[in-house]
C-alpha positions as MATLAB code, in Angstrom:
seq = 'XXXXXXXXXXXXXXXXXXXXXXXXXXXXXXXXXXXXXXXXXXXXXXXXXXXXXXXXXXXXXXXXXXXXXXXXXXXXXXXXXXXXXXXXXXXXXXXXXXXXXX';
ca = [
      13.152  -37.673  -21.411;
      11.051  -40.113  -23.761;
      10.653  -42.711  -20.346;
       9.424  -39.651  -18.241;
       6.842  -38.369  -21.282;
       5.975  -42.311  -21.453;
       5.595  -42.940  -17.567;
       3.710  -39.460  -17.255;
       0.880  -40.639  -20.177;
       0.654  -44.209  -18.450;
       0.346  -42.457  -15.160;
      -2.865  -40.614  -16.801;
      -3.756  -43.184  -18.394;
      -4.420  -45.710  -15.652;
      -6.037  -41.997  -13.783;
      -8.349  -42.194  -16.588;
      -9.385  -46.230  -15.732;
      -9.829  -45.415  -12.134;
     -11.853  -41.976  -12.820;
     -13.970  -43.365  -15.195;
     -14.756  -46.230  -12.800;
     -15.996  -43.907  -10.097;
     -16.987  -40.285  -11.945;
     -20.653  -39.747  -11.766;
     -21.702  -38.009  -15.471;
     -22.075  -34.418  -14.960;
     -26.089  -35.026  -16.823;
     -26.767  -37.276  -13.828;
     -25.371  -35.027  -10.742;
     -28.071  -32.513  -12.493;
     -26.799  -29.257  -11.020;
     -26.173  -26.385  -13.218;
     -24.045  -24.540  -11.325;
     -20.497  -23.615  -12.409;
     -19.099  -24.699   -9.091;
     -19.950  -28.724   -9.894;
     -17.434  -30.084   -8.145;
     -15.661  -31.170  -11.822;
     -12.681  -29.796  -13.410;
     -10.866  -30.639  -16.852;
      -7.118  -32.031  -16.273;
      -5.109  -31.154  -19.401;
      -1.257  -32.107  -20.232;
      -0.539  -31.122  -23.811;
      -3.059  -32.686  -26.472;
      -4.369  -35.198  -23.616;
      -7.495  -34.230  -21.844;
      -9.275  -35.665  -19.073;
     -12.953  -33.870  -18.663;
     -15.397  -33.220  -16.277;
     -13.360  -34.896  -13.266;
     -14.469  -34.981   -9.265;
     -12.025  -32.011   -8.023;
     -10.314  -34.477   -5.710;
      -9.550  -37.072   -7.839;
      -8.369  -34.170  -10.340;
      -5.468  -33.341   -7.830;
      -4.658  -36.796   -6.901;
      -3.950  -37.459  -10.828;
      -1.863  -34.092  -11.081;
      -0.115  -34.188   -8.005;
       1.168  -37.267   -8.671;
       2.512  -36.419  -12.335;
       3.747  -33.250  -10.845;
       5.325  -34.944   -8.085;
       3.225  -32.996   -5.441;
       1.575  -33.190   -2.253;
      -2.007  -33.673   -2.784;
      -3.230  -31.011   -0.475;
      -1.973  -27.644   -2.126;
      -3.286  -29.028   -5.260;
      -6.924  -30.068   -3.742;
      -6.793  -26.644   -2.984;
      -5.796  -25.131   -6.284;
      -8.172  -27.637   -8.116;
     -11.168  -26.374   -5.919;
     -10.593  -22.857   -6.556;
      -9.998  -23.441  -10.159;
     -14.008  -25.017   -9.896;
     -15.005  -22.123   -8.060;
     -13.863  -19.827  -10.708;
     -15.483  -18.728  -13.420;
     -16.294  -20.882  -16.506;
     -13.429  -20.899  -18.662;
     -10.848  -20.451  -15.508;
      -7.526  -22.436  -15.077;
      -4.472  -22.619  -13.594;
      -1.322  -24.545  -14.535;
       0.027  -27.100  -11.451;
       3.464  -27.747  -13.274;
       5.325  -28.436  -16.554;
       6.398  -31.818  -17.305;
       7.978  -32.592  -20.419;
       7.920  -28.909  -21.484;
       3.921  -29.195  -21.294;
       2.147  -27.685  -18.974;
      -0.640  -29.769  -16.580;
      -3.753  -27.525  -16.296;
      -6.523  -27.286  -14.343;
      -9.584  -26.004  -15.810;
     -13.328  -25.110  -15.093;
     -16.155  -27.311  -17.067;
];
């Protein structure tokens, strides 16, 4: 259990490099709608914020051991949604991941 919690924050953390090396702010995409094309990715007291919908299911399919596709799909509805809207892709470690609007 305590290697799967450790490989699972690892796993986000090295999502986190990679996102942070590509994610355009949200100030400097300068749209104000509430379909932005970023979601939050949340597993317990770890959040990732304002992350490009694609790259969003990448980082939880592969914690959640899922094809990418269904969750692309999940993670673009989520954006759609209204503010505040979110949907949880699986449990791991008794916490689940969660997909949320910005």
């Amino acid at each position: 259990m305590r290697h799967h919690v450790r490989r699972t924050v690892l796993t986000l953390a090295a999502a986190t490099a990679v996102v942070t090396a590509t994610a355009v702010p949200a100030s400097a995409a300068g749209d104000n709608n509430l379909q932005n094309g970023l979601v939050n990715v949340a597993l317990g007291r770890i959040t990732l914020t304002d992350i490009n919908v694609g790259v969003a299911a990448q980082i939880a399919a592969a914690v959640c051991g899922l094809d990418v596709g269904p969750v692309a799909v999940l993670a673009t509805a989520v954006d759609a949604g209204p503010l505040g809207a979110s949907e949880v892709v699986c449990d791991v470690a008794n916490m689940p991941l969660t997909l949320e609007q910005t």
